[in-house]
PyMOL Python script that loads the backbone (N, CA, C, O; Angstrom):
from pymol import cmd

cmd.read_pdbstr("""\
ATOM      1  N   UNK A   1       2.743 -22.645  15.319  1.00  0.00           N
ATOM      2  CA  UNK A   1       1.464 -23.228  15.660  1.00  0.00           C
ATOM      3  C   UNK A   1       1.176 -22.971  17.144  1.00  0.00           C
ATOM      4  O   UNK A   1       2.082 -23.147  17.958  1.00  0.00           O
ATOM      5  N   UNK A   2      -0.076 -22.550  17.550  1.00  0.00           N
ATOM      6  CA  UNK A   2      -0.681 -22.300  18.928  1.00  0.00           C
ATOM      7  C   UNK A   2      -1.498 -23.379  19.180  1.00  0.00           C
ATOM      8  O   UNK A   2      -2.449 -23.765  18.502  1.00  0.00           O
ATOM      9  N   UNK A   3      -0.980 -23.923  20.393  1.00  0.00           N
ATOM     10  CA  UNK A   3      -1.961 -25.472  21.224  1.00  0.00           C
ATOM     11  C   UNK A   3      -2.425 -25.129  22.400  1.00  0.00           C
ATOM     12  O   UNK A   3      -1.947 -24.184  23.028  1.00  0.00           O
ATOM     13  N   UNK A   4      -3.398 -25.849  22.828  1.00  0.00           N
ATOM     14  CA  UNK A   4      -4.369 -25.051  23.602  1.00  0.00           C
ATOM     15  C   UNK A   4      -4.190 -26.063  24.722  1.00  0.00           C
ATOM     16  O   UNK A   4      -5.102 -26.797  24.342  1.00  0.00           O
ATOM     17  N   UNK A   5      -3.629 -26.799  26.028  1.00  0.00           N
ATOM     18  CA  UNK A   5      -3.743 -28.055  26.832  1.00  0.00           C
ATOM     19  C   UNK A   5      -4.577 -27.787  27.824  1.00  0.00           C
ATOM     20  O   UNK A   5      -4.452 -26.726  28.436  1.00  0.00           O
ATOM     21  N   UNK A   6      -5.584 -28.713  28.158  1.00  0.00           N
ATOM     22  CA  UNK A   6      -6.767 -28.842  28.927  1.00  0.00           C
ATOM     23  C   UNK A   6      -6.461 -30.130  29.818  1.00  0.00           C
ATOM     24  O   UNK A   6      -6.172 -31.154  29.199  1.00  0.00           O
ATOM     25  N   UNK A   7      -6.498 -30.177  31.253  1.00  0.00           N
ATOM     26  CA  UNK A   7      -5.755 -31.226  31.931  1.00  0.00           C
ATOM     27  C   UNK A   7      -6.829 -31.181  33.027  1.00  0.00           C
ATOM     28  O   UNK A   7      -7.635 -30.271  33.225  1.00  0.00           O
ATOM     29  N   UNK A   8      -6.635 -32.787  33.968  1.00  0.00           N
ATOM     30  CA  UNK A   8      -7.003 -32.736  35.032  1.00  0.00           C
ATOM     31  C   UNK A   8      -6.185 -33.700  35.732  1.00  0.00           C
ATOM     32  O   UNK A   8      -5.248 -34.180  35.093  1.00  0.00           O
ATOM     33  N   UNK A   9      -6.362 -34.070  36.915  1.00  0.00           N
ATOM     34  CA  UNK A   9      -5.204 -34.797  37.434  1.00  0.00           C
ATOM     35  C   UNK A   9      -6.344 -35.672  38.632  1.00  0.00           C
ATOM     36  O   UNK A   9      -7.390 -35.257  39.131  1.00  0.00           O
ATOM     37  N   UNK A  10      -5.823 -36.650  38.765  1.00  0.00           N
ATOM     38  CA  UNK A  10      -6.907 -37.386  39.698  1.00  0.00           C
ATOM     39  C   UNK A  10      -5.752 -38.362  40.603  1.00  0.00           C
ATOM     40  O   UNK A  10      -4.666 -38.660  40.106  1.00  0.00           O
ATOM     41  N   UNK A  11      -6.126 -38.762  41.863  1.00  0.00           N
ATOM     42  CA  UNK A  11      -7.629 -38.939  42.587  1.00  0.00           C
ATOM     43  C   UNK A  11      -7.909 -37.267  43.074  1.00  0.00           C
ATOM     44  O   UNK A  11      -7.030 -36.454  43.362  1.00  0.00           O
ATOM     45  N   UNK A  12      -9.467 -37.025  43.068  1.00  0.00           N
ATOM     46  CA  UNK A  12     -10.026 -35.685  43.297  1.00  0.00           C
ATOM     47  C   UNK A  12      -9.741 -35.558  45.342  1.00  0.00           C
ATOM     48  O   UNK A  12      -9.722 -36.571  46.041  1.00  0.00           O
ATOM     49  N   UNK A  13      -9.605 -34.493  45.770  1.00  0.00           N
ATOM     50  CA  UNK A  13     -10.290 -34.306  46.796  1.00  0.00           C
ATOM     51  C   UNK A  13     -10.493 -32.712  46.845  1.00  0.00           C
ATOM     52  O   UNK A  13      -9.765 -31.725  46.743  1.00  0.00           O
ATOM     53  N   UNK A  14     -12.120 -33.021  47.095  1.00  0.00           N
ATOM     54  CA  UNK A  14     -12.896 -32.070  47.514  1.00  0.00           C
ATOM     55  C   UNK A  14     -12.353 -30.559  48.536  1.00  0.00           C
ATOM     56  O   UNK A  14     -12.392 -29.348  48.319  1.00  0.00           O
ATOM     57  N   UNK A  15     -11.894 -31.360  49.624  1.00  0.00           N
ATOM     58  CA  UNK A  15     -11.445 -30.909  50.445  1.00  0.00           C
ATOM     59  C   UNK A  15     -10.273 -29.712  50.306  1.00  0.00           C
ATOM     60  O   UNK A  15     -10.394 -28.498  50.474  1.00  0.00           O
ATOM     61  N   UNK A  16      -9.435 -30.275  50.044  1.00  0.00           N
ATOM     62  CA  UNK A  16      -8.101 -29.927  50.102  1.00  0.00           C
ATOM     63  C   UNK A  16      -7.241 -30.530  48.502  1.00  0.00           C
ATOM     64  O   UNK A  16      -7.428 -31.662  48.055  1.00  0.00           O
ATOM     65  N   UNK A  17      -6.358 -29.539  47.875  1.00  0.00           N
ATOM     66  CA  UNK A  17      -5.870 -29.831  46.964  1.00  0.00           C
ATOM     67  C   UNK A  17      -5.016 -30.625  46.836  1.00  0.00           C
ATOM     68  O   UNK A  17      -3.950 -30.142  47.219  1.00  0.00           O
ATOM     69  N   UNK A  18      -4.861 -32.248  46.270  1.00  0.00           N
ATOM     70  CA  UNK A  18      -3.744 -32.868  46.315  1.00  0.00           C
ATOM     71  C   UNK A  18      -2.374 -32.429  45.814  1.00  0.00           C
ATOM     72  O   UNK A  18      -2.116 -31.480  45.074  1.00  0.00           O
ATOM     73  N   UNK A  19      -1.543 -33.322  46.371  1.00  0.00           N
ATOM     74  CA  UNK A  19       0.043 -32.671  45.687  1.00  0.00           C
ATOM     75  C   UNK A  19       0.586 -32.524  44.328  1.00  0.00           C
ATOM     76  O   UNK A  19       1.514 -31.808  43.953  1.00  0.00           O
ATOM     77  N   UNK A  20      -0.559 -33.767  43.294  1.00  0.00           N
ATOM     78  CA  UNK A  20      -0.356 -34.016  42.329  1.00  0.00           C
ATOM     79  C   UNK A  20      -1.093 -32.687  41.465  1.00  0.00           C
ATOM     80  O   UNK A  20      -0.688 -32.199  40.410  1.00  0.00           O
ATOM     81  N   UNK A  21      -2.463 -32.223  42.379  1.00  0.00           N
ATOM     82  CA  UNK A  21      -2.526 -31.043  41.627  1.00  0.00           C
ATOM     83  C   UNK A  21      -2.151 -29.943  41.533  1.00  0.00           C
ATOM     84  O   UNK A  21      -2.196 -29.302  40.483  1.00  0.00           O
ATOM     85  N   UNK A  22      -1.617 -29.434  42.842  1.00  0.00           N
ATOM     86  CA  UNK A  22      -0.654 -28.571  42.836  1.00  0.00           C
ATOM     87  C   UNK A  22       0.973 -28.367  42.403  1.00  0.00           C
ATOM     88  O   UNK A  22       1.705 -27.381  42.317  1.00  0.00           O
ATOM     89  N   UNK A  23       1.155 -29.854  42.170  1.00  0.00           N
ATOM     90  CA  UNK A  23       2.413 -29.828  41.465  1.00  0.00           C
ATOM     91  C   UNK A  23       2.143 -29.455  39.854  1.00  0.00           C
ATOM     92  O   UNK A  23       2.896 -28.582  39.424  1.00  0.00           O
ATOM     93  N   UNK A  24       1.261 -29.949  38.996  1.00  0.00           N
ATOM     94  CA  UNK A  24       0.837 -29.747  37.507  1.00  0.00           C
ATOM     95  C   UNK A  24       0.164 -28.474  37.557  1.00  0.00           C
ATOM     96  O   UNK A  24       0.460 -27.716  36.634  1.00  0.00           O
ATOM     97  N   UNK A  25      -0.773 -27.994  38.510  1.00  0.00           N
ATOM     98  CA  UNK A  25      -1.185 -26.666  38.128  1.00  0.00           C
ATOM     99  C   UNK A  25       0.703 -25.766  38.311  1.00  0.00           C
ATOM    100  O   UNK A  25       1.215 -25.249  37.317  1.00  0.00           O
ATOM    101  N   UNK A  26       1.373 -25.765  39.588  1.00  0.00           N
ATOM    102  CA  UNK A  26       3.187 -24.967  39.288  1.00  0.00           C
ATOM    103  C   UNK A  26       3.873 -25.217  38.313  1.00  0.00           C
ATOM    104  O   UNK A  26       4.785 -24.434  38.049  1.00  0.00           O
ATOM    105  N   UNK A  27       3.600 -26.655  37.278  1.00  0.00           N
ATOM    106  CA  UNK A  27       4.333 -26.318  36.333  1.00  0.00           C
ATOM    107  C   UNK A  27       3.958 -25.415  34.755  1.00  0.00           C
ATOM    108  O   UNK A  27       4.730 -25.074  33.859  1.00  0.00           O
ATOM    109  N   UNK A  28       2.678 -25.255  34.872  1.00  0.00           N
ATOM    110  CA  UNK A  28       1.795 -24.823  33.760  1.00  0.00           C
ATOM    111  C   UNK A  28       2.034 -23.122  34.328  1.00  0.00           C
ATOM    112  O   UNK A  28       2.307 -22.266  33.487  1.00  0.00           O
ATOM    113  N   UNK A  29       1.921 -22.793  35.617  1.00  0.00           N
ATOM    114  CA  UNK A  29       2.113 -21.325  35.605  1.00  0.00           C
ATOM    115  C   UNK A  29       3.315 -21.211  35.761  1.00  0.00           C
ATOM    116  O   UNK A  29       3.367 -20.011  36.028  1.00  0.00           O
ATOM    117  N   UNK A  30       4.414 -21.592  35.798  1.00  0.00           N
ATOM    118  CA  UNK A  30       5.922 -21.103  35.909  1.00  0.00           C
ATOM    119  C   UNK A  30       6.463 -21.367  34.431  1.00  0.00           C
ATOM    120  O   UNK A  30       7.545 -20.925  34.046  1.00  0.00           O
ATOM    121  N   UNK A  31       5.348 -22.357  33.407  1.00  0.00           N
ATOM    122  CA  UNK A  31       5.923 -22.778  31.790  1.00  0.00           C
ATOM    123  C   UNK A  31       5.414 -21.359  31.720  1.00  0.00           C
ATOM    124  O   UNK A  31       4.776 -20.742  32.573  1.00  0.00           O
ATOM    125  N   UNK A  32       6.114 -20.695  29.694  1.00  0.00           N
ATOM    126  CA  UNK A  32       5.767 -19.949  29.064  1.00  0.00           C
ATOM    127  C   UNK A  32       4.864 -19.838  28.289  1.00  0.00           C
ATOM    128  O   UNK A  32       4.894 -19.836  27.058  1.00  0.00           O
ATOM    129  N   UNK A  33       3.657 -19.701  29.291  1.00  0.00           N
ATOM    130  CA  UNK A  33       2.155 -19.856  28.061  1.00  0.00           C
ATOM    131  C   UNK A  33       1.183 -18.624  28.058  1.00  0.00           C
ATOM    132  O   UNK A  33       1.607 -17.557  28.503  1.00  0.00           O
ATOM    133  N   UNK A  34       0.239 -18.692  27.705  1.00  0.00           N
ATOM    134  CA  UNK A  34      -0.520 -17.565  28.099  1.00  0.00           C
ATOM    135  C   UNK A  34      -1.757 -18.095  28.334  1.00  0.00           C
ATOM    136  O   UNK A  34      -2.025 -19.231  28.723  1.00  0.00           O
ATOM    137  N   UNK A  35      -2.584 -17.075  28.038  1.00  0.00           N
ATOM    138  CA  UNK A  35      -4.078 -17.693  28.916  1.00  0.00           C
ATOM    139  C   UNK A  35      -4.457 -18.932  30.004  1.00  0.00           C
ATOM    140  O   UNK A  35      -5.334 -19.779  29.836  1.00  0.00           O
ATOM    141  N   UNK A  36      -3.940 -18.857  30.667  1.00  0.00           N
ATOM    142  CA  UNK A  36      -3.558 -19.610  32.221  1.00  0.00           C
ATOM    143  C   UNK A  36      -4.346 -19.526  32.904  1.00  0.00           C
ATOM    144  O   UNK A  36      -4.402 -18.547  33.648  1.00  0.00           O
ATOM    145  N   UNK A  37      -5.598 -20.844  32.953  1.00  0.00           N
ATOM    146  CA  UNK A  37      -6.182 -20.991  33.822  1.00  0.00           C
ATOM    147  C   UNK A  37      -7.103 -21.932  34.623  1.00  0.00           C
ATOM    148  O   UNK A  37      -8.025 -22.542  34.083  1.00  0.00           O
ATOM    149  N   UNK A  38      -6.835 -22.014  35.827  1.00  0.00           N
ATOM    150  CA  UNK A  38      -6.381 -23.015  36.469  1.00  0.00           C
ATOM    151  C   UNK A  38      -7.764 -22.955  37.623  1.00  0.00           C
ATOM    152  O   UNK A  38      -8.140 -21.931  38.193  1.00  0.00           O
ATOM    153  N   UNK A  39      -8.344 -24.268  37.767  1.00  0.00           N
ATOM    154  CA  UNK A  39      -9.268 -24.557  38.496  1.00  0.00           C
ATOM    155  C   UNK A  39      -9.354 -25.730  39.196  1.00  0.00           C
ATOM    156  O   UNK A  39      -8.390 -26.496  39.182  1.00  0.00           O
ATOM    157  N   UNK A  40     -10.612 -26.070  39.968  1.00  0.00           N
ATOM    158  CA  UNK A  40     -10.649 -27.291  40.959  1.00  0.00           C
ATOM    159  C   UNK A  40     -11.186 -28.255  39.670  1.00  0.00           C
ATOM    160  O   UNK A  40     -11.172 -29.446  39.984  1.00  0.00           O
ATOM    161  N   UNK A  41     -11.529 -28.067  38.662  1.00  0.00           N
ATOM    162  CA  UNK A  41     -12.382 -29.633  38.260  1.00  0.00           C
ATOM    163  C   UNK A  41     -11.747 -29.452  36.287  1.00  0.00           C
ATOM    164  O   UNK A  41     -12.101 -30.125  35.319  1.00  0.00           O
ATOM    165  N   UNK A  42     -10.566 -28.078  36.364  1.00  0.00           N
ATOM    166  CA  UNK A  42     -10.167 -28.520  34.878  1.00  0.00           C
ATOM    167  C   UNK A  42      -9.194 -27.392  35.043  1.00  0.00           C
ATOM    168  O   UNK A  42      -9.352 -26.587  35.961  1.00  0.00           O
ATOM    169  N   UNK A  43      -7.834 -27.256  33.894  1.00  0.00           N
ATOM    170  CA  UNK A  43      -6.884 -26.175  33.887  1.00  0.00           C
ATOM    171  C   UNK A  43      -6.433 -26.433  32.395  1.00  0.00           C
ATOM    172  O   UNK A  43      -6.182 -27.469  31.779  1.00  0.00           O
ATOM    173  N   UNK A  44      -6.424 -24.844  31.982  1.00  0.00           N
ATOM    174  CA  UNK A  44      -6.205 -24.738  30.732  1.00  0.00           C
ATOM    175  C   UNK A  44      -5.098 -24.040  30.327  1.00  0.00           C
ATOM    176  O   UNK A  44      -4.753 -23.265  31.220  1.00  0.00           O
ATOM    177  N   UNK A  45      -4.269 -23.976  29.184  1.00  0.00           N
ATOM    178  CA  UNK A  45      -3.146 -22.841  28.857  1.00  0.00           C
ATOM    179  C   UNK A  45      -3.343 -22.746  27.611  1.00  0.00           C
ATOM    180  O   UNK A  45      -4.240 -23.377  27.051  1.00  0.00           O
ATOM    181  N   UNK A  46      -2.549 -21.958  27.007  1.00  0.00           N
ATOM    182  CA  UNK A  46      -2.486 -21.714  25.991  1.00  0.00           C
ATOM    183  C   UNK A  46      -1.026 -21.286  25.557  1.00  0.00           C
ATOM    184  O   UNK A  46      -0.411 -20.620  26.389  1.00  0.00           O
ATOM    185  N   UNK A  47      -0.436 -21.558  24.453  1.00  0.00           N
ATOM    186  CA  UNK A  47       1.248 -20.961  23.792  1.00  0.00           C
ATOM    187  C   UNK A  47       1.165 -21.636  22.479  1.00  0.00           C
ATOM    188  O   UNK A  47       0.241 -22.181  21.875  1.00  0.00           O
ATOM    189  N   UNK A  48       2.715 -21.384  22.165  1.00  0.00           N
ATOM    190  CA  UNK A  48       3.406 -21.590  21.364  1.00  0.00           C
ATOM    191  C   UNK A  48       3.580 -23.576  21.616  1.00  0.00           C
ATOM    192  O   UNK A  48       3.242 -24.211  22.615  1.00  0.00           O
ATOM    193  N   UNK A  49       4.072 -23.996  20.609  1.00  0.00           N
ATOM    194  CA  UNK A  49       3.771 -25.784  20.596  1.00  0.00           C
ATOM    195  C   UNK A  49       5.111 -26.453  21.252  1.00  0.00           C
ATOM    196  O   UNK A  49       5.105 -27.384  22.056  1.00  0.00           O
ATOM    197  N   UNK A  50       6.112 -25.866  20.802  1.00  0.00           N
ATOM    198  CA  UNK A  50       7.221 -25.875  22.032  1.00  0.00           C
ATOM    199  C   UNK A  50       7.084 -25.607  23.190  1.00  0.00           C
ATOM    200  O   UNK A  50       7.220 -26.525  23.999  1.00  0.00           O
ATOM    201  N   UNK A  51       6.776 -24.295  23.654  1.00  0.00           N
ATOM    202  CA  UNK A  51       6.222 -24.468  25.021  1.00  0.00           C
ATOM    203  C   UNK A  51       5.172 -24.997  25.489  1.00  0.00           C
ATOM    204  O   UNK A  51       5.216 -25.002  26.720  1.00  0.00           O
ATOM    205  N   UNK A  52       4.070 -25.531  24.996  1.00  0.00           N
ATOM    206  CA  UNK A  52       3.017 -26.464  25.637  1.00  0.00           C
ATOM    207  C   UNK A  52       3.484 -27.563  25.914  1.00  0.00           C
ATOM    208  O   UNK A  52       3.362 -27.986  27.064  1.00  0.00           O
ATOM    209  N   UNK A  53       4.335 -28.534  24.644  1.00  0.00           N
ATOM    210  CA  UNK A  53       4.856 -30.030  24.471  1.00  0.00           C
ATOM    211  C   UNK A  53       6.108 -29.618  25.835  1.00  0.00           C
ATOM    212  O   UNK A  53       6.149 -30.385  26.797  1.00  0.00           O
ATOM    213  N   UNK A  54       6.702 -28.851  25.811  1.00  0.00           N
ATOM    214  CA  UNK A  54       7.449 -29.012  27.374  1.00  0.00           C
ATOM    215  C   UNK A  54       7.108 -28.896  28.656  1.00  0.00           C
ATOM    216  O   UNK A  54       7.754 -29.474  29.530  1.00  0.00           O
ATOM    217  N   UNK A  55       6.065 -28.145  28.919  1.00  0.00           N
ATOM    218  CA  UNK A  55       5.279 -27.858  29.967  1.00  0.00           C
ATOM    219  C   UNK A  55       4.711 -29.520  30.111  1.00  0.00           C
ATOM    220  O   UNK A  55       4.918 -30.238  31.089  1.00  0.00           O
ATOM    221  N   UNK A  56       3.808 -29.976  28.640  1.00  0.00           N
ATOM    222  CA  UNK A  56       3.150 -30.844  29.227  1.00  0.00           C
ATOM    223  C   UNK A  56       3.680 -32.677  29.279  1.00  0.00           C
ATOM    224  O   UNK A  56       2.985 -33.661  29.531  1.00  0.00           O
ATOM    225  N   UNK A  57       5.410 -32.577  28.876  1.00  0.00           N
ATOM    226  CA  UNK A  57       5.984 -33.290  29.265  1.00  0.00           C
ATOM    227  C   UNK A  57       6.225 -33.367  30.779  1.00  0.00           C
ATOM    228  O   UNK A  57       6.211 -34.365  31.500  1.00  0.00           O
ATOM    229  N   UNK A  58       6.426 -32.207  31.064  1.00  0.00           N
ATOM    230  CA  UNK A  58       6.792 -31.695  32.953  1.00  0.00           C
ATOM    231  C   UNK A  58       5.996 -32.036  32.986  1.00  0.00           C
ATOM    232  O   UNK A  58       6.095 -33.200  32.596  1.00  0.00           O
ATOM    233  N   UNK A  59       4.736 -31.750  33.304  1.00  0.00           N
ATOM    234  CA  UNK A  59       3.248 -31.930  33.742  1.00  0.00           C
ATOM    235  C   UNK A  59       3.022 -33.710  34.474  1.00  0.00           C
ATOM    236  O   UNK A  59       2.854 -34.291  35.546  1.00  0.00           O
ATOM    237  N   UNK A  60       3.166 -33.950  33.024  1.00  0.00           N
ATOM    238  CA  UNK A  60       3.132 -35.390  32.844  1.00  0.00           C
ATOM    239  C   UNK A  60       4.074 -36.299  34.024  1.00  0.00           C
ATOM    240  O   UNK A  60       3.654 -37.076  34.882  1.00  0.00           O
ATOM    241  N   UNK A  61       5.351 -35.928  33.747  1.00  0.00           N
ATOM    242  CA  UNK A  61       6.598 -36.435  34.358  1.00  0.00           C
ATOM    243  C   UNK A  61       5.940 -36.055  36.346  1.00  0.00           C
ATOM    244  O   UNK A  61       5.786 -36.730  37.364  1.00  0.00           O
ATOM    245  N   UNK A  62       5.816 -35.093  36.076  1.00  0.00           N
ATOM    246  CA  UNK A  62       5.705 -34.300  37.796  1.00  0.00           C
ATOM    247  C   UNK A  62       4.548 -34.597  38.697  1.00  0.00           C
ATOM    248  O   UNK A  62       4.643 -34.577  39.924  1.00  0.00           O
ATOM    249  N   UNK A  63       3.624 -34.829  38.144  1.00  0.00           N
ATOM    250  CA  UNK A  63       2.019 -34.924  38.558  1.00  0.00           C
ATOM    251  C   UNK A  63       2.305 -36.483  39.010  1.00  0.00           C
ATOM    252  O   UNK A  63       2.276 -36.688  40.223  1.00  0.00           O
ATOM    253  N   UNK A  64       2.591 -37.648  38.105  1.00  0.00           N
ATOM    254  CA  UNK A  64       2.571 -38.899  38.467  1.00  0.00           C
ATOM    255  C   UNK A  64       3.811 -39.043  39.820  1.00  0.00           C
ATOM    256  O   UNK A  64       3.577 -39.879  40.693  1.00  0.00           O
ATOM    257  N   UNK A  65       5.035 -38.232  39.910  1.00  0.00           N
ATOM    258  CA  UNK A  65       5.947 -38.371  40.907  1.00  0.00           C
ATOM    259  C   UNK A  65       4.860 -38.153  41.937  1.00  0.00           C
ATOM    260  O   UNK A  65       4.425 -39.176  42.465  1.00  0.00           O
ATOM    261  N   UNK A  66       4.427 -37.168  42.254  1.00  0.00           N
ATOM    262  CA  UNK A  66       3.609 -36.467  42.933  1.00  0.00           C
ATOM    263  C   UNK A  66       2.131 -37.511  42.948  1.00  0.00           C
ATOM    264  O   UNK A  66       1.124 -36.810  43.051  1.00  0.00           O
ATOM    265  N   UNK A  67       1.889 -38.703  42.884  1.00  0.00           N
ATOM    266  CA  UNK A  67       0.986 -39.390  43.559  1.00  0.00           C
ATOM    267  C   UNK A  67       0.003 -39.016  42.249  1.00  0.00           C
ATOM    268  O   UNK A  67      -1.056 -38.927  42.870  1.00  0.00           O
ATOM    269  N   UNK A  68      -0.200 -38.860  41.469  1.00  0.00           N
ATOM    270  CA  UNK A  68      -1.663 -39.097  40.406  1.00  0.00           C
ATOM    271  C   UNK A  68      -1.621 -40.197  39.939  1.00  0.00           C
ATOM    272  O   UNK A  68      -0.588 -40.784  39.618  1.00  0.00           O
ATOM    273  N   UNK A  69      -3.199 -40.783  39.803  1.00  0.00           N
ATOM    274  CA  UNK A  69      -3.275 -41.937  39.054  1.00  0.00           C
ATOM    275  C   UNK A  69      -3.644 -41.928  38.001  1.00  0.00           C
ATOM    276  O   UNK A  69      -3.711 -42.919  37.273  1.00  0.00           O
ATOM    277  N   UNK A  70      -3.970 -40.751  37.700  1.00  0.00           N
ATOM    278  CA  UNK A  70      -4.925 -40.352  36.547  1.00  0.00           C
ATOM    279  C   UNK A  70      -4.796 -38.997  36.295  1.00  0.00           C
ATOM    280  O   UNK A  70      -5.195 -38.033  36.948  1.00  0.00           O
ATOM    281  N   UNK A  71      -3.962 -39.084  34.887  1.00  0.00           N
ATOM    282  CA  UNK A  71      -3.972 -37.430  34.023  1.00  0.00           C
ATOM    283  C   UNK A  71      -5.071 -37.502  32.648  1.00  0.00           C
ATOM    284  O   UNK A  71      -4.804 -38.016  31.562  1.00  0.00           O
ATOM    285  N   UNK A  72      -6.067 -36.989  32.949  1.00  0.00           N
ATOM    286  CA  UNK A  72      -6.510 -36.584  31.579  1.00  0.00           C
ATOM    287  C   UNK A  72      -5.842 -35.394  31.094  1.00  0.00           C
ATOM    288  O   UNK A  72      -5.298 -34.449  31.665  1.00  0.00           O
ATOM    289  N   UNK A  73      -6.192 -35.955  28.885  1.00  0.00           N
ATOM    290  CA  UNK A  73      -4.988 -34.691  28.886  1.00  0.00           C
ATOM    291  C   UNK A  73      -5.659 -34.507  27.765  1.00  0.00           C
ATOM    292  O   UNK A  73      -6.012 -35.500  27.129  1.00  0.00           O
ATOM    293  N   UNK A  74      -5.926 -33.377  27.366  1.00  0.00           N
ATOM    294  CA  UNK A  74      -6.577 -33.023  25.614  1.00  0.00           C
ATOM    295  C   UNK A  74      -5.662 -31.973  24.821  1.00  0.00           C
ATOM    296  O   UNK A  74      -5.815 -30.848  25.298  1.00  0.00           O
ATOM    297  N   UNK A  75      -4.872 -32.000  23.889  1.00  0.00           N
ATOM    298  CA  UNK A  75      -3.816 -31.034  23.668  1.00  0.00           C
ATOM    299  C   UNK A  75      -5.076 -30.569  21.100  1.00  0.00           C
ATOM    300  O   UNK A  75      -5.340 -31.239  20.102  1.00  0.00           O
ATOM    301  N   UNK A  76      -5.217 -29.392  21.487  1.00  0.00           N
ATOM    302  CA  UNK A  76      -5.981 -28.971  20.542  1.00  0.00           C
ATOM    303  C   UNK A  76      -4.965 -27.990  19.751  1.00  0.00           C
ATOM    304  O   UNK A  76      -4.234 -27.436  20.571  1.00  0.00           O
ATOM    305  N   UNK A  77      -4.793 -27.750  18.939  1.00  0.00           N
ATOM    306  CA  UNK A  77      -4.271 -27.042  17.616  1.00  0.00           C
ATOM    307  C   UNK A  77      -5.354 -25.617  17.864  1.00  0.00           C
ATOM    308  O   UNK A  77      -6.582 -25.704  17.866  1.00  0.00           O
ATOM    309  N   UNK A  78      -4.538 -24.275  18.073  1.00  0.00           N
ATOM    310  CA  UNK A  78      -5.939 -23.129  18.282  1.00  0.00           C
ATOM    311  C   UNK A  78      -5.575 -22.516  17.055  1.00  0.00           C
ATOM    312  O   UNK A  78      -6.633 -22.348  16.450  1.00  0.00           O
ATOM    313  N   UNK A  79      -4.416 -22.002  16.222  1.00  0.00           N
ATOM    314  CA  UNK A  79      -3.910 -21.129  15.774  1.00  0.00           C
ATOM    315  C   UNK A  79      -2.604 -21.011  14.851  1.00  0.00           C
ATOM    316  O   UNK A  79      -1.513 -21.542  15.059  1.00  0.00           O
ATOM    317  N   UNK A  80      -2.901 -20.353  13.998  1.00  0.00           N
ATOM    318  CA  UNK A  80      -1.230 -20.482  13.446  1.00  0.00           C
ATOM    319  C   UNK A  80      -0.057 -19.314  14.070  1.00  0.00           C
ATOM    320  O   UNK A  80      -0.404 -18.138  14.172  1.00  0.00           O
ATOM    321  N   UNK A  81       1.273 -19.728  14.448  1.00  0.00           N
ATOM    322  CA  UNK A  81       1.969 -18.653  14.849  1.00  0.00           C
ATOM    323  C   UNK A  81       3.012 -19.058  14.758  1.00  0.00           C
ATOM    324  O   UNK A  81       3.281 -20.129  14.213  1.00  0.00           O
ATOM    325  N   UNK A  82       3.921 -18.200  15.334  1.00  0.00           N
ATOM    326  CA  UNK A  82       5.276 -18.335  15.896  1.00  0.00           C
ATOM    327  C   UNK A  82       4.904 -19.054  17.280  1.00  0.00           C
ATOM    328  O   UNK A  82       3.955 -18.854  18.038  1.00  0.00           O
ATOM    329  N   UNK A  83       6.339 -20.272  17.380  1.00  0.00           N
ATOM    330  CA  UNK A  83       6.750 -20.864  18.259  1.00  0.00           C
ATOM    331  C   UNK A  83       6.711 -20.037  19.342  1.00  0.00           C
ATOM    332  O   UNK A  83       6.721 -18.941  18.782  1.00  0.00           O
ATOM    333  N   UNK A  84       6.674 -19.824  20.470  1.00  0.00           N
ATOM    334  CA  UNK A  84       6.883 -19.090  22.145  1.00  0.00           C
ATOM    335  C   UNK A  84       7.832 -19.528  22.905  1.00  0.00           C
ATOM    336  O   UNK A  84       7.992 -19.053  24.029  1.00  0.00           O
TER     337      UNK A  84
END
""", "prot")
cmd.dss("prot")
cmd.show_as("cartoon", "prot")
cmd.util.cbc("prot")
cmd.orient("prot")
């Protein structure tokens, strides 16, 4: 099965990227996913359901160490496949 995770991480600043988002956007590009991509107001991936559910355990786990108060998180079913 292929899952698609769509994230954001809050509090926002405009300015300058917080730590919490730069920590969750490093773990989504160093996980094994594909279509990777990563912005100021949303970040998306794409894989295998093993590698999303671990990425977005890290995510989860890393972003809140890292000062977030707020993870939105939408995890969607894209595809049937092999695991990644």
């Amino acid at each position: 099965m292929r899952l698609r995770v769509e994230f954001t991480t809050e509090p926002f600043d405009l300015d300058e990227a917080p730590a919490h988002a730069l920590v969750a956007r490093d773990v989504i590009e160093r996980a094994q996913l594909d279509a990777v991509d990563v912005g100021p107001f949303g970040n998306t991936a794409e894989g295998g359901s093993e590698a999303v559910l671990t990425a977005v355990d890290a995510l989860l786990r890393r972003a809140l160490e890292a000062g977030a108060t707020r993870i939105s998180l939408q995890v969607n079913v894209v595809g049937e496949g092999g695991d990644k």
